[in-house]
N, CA, C and O of each residue as an XYZ file, in Angstrom:
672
protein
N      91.219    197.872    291.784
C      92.450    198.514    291.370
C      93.623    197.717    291.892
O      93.646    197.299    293.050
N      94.616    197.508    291.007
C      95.886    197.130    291.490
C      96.816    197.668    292.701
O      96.843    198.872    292.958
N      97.268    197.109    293.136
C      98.469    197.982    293.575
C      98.162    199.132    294.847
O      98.882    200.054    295.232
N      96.400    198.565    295.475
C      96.016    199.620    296.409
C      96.425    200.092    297.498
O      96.848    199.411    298.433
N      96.329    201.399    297.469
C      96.572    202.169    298.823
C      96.424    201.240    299.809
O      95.498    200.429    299.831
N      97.974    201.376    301.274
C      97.256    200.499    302.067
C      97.264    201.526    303.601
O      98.210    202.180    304.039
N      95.797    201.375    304.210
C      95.332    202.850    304.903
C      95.450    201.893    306.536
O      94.370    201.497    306.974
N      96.287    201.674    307.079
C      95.768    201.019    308.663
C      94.757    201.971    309.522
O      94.903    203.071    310.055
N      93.299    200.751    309.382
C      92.348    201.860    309.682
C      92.573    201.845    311.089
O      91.866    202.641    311.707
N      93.609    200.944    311.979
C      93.815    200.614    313.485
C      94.264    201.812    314.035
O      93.694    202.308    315.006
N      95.235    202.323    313.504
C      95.490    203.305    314.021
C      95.059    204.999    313.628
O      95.461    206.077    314.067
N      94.334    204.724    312.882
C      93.324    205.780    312.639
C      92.389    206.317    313.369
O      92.115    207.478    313.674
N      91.825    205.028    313.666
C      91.503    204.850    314.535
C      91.406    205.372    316.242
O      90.452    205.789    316.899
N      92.581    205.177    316.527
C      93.457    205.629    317.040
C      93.759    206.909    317.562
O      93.669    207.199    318.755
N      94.148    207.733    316.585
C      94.380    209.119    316.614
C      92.886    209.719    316.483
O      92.772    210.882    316.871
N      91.774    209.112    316.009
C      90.740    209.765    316.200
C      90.101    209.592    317.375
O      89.175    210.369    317.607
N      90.433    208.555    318.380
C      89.913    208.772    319.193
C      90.415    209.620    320.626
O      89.795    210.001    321.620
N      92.255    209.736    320.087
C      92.954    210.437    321.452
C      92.465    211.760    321.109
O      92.456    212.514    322.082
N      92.016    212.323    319.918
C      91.299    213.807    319.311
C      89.679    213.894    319.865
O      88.859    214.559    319.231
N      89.311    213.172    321.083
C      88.030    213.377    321.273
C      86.924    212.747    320.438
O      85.783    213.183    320.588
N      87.119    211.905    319.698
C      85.906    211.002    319.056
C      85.723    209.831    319.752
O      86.593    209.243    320.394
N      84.406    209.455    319.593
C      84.232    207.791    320.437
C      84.858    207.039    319.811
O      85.728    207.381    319.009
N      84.454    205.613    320.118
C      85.208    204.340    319.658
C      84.096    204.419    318.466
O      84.738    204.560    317.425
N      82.539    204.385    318.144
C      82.364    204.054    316.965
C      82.023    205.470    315.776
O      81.954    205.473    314.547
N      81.857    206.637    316.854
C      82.816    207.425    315.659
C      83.594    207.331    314.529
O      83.406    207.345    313.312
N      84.874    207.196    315.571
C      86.115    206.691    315.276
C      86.118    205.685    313.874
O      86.572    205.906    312.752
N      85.326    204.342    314.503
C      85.586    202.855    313.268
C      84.620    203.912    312.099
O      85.374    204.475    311.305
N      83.261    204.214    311.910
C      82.690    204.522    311.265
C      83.516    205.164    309.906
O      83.637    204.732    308.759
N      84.064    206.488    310.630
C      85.225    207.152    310.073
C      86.133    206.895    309.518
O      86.634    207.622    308.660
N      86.514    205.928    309.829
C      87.750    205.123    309.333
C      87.496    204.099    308.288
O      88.212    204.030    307.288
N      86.400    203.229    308.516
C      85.609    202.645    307.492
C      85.507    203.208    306.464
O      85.851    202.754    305.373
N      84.995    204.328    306.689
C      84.140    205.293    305.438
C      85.689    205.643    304.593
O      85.855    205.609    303.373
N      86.652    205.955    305.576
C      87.735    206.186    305.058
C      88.510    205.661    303.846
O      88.928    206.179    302.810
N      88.542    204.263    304.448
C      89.319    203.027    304.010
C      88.730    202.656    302.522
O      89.430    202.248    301.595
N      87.157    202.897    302.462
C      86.552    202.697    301.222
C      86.627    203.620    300.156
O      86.792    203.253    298.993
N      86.494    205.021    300.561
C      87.021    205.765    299.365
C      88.162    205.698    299.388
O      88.546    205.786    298.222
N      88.791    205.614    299.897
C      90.610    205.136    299.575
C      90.435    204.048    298.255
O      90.723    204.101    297.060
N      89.888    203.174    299.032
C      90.075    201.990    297.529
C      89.062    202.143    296.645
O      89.078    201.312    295.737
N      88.173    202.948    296.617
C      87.186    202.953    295.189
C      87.805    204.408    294.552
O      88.061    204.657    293.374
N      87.930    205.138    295.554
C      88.444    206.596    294.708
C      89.935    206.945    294.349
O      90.275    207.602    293.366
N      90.652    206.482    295.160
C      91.939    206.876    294.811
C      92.896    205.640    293.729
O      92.976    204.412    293.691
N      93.348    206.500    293.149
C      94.198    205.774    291.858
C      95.722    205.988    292.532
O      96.257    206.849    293.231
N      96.166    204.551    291.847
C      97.947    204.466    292.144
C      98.564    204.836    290.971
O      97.928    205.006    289.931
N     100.192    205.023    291.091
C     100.720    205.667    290.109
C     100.378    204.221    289.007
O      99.926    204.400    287.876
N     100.673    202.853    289.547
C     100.384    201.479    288.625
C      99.154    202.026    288.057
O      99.292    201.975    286.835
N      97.654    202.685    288.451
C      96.430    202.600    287.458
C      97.010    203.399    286.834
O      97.173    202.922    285.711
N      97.560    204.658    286.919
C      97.821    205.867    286.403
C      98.413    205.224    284.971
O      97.919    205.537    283.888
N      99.559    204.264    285.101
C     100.743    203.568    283.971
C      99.943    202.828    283.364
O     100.394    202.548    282.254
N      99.000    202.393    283.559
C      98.318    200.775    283.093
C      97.152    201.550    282.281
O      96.712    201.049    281.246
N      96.528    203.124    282.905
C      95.489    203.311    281.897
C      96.379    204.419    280.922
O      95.763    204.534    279.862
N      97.239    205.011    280.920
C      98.213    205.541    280.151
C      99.008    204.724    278.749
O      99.389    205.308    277.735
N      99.115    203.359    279.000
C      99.439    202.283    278.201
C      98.185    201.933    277.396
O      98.381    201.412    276.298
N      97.013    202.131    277.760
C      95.761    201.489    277.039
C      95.846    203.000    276.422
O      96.050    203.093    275.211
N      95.749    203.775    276.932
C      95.067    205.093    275.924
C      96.295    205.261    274.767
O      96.052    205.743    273.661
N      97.697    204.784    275.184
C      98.696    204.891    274.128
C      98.034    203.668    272.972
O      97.880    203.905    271.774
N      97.819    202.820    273.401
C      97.173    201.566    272.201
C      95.916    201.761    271.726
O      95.518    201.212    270.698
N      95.015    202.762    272.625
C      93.837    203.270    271.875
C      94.317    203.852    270.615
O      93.982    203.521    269.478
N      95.530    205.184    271.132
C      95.277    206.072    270.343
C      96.367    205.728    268.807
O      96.457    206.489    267.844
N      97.046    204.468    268.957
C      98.311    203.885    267.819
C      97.078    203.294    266.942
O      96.991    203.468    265.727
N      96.062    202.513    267.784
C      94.982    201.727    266.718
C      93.996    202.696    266.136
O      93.298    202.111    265.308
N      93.650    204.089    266.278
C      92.855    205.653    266.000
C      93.804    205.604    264.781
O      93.492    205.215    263.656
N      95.553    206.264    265.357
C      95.975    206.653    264.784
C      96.146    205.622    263.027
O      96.183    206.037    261.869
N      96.207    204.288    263.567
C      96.085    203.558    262.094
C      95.121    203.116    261.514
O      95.224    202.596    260.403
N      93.642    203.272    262.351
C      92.798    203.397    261.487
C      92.297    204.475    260.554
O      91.564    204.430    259.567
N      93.013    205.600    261.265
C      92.905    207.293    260.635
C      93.327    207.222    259.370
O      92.551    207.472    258.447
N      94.837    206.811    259.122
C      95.757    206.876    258.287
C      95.286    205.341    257.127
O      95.936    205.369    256.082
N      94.603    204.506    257.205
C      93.877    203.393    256.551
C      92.939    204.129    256.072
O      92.828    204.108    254.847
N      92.242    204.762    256.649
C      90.518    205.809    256.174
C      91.415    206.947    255.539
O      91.221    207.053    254.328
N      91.981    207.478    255.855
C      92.899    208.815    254.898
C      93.131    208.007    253.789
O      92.173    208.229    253.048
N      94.009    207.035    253.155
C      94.523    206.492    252.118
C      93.228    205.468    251.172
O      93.131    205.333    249.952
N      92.541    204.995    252.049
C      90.742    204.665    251.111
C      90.439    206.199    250.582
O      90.412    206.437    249.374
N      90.215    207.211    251.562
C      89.800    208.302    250.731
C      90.279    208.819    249.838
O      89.716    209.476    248.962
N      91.420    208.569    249.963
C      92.801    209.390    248.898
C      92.270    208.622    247.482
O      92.044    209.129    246.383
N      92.166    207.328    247.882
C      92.123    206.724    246.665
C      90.797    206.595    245.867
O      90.646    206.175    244.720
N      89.903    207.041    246.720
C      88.659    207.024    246.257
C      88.114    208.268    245.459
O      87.475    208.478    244.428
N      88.588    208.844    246.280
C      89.001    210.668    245.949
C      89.780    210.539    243.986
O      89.225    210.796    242.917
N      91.191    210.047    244.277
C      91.601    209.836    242.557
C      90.326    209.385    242.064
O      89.352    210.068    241.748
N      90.478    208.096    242.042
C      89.173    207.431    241.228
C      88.111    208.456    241.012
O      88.037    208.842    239.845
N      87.229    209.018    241.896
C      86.346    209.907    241.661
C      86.849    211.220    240.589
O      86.204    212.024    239.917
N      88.185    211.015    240.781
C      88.620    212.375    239.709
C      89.185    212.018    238.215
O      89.376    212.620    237.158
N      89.353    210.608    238.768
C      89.523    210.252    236.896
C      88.660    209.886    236.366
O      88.753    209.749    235.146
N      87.573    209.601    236.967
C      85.624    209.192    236.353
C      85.561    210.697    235.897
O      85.571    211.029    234.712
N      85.492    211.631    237.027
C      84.757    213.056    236.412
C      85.447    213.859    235.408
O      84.754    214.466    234.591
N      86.863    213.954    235.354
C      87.927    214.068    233.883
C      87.227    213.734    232.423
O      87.045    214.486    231.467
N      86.798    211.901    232.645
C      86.657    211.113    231.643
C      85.221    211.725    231.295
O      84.836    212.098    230.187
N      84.620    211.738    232.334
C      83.264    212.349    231.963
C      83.334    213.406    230.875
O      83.007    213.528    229.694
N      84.036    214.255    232.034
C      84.267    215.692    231.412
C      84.676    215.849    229.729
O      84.369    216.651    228.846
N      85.398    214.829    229.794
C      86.292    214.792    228.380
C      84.913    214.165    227.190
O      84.456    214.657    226.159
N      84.721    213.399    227.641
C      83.271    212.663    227.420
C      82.347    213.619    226.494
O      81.849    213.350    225.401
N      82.272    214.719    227.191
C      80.804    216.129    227.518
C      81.779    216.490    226.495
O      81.376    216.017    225.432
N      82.601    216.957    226.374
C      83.526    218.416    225.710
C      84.026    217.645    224.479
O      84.522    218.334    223.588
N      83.950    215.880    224.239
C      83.869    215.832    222.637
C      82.528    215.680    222.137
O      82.367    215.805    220.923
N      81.077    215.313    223.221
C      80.160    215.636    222.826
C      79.696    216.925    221.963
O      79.362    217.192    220.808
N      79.870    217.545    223.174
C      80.134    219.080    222.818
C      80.542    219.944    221.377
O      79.986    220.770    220.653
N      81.924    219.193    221.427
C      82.295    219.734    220.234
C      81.869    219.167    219.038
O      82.096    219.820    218.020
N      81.321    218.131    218.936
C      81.002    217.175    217.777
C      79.258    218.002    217.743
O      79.075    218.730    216.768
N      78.305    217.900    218.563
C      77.186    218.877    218.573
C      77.513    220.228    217.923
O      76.752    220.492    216.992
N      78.485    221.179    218.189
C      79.117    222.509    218.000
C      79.634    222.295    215.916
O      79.486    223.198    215.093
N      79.863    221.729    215.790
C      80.657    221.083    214.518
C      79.431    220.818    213.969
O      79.189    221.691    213.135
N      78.636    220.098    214.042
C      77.065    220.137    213.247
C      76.452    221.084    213.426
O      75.676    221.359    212.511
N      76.466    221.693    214.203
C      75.507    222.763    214.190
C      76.178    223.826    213.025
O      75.536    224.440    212.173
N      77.817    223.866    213.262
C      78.202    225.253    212.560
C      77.681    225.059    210.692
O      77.183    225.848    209.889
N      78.168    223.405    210.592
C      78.066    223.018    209.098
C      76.206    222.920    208.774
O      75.558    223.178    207.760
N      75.930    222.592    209.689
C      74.050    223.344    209.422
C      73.839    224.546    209.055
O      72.961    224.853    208.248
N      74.702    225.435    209.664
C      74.256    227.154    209.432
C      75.140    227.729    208.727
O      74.945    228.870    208.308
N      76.487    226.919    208.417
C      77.119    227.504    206.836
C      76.232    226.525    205.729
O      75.781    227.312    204.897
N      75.983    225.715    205.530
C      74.958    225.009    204.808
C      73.931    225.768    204.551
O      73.708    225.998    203.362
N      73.024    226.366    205.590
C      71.994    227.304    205.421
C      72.313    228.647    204.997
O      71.377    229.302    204.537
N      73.504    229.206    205.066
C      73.900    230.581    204.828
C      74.236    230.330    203.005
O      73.742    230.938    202.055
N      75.143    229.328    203.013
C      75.194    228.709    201.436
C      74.063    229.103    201.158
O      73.992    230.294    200.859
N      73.186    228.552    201.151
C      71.779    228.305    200.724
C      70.560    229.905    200.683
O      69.562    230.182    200.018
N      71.167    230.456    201.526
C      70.050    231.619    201.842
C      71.082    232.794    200.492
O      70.654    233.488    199.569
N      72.412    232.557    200.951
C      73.272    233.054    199.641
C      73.339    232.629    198.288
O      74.223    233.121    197.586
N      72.669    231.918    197.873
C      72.042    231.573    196.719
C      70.967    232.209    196.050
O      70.817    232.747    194.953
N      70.182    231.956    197.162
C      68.647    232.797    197.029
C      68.816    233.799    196.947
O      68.067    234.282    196.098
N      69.266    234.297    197.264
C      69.568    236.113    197.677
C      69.875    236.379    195.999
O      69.224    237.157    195.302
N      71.337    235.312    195.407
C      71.896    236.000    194.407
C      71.085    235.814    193.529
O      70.841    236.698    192.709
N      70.519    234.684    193.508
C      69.364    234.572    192.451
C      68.320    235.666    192.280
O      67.950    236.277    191.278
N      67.960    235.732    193.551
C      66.470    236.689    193.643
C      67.049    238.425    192.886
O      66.477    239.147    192.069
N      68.333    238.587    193.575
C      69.034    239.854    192.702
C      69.522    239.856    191.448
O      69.710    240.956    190.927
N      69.826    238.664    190.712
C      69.842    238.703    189.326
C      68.808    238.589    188.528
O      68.902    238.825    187.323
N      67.401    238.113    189.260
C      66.460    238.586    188.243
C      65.924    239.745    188.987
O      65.378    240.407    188.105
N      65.727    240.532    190.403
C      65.538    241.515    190.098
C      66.786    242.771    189.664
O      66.902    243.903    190.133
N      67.503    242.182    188.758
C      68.286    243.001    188.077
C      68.015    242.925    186.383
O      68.046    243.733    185.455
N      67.722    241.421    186.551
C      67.003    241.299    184.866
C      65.869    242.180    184.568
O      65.670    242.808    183.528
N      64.940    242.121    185.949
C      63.616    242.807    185.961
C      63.862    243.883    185.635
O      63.280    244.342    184.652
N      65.064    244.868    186.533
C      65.120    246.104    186.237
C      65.621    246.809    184.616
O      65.347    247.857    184.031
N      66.556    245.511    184.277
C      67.430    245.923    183.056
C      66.201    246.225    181.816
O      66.113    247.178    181.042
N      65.337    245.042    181.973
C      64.347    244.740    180.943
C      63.243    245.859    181.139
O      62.581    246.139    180.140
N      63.033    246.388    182.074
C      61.889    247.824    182.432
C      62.855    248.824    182.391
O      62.372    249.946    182.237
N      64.296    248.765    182.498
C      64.722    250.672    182.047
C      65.002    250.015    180.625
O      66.048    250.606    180.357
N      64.787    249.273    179.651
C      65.155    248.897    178.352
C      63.627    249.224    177.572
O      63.625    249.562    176.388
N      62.233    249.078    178.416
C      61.099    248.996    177.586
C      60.996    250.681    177.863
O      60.581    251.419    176.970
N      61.497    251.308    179.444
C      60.924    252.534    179.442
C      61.915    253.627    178.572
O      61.606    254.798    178.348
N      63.267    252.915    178.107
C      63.927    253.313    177.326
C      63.376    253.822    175.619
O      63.269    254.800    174.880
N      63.147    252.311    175.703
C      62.340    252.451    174.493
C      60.896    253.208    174.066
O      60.457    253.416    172.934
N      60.411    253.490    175.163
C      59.357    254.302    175.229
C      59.052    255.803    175.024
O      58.095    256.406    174.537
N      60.705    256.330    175.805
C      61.115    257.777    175.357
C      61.582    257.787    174.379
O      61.102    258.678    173.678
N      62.758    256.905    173.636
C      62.841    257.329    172.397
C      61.646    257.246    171.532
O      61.533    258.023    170.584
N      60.681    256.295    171.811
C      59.068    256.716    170.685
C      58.536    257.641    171.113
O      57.596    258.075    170.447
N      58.850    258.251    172.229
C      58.288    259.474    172.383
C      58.927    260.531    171.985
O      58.350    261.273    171.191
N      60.274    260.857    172.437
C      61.304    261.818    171.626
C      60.972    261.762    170.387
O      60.691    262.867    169.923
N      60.858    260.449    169.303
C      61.257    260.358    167.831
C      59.641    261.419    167.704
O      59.584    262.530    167.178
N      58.927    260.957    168.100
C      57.200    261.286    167.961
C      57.317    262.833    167.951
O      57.001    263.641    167.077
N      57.948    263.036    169.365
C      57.753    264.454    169.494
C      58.781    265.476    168.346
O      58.295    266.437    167.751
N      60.128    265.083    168.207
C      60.440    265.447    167.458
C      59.853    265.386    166.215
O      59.720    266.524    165.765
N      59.423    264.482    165.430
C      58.514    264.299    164.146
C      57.708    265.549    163.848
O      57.571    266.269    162.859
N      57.081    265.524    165.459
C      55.972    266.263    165.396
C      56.695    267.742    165.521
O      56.297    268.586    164.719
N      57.344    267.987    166.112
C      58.365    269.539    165.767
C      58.863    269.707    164.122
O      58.850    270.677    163.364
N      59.217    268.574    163.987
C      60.076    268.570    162.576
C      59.165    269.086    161.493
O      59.537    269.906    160.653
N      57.595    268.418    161.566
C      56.342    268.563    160.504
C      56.516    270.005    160.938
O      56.916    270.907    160.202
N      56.185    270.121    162.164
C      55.855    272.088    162.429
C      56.649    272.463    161.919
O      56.113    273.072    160.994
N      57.924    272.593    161.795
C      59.099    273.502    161.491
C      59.219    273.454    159.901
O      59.683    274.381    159.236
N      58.698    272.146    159.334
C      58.424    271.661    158.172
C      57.354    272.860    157.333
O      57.448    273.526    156.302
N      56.305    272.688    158.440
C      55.503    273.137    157.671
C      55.138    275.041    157.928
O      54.302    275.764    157.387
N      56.164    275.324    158.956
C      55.956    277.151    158.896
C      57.240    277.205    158.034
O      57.368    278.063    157.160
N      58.060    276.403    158.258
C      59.203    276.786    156.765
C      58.428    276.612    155.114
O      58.968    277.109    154.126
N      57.956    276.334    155.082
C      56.914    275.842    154.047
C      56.128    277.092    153.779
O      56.193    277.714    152.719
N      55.125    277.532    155.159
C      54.474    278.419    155.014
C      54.969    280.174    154.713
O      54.273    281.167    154.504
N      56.428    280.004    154.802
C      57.517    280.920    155.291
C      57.777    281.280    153.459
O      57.571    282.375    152.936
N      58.303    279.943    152.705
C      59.228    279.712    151.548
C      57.512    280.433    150.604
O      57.593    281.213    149.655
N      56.271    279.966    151.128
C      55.150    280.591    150.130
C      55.004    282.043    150.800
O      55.117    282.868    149.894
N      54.851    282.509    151.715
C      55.186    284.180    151.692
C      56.000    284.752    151.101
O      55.798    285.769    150.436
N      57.142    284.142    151.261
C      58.204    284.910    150.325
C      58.171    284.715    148.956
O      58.691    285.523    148.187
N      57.332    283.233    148.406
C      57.378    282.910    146.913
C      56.084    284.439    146.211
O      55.989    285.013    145.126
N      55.529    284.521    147.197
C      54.405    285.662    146.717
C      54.707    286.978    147.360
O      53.863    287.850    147.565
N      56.004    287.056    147.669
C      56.465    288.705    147.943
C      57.360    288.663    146.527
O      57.323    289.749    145.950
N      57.783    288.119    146.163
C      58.514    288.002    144.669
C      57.684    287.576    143.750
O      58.069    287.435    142.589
């Protein structure tokens, strides 16, 4: 360390021994003294000198912080105008997939609406042409049945006009 404590172990010495300690008491003590003095104790100079390094630690932190903040910043954009582009990418996929599909299933609805009208104009022909034969069927039956009333009525008027021709 710079700038070390300075401990006169002579007269430490000294006073430890007018206090009742021997002479190598005393040096022992003082020895022992003198050494943690200079391995343990710090001067206000270490105090300034490691205060100055931790200020230049923490200016070269602080600008490597602010260098790593502004890579990320920028890496960060970049990463957000890739995933945008992507995005944009997907969502005209998207819509171009969405757009075929719809003209597939109006295409198919066309198509199933065709069938449909078709299949209902002949079963409307079907029907027209069977209430037209079963039409025709009652009137040969009406005409028949009537005929056949008409002969009866024909023929008790008949049988009617000869009773009366032989009551006169």
């Amino acid at each position: 360390m710079g700038n070390a404590i300075t401990f006169d172990t002579h007269v430490y010495v000294k006073k430890l021994k007018a206090a009742g300690f021997t002479e190598e008491q005393a040096e022992v003590l003082a020895s022992t003294q003198a050494d943690l003095i200079d391995e343990r104790l710090t001067t206000k100079h270490d105090l300034k000198e490691t205060e100055a390094a931790l200020k230049r630690d923490l200016k070269e932190t602080e600008a490597a912080l602010k260098r790593d903040l502004k890579e990320s910043e920028a890496a960060l954009k970049r990463d957000l105008k890739e995933s945008e582009a992507a995005l944009k990418q997907d969502m005209k996929e998207l819509e171009t997939s969405l757009k075929r599909d719809m003209k597939e299933l109006e295409t198919g609805l066309k198509q199933d609406m065709k069938e449909l009208e078709t299949n209902l104009k002949r079963d409307m022909k079907e029907l027209e042409t069977g209430l037209k034969h079963d039409m025709k069927e009652l009137e040969l039956r009406l005409k028949h049945d009537l005929t056949l009333r008409l002969g009866g009525m024909m023929a008790a008027s008949i049988a009617m006009v000869a009773a009366l021709v032989k009551l006169l």
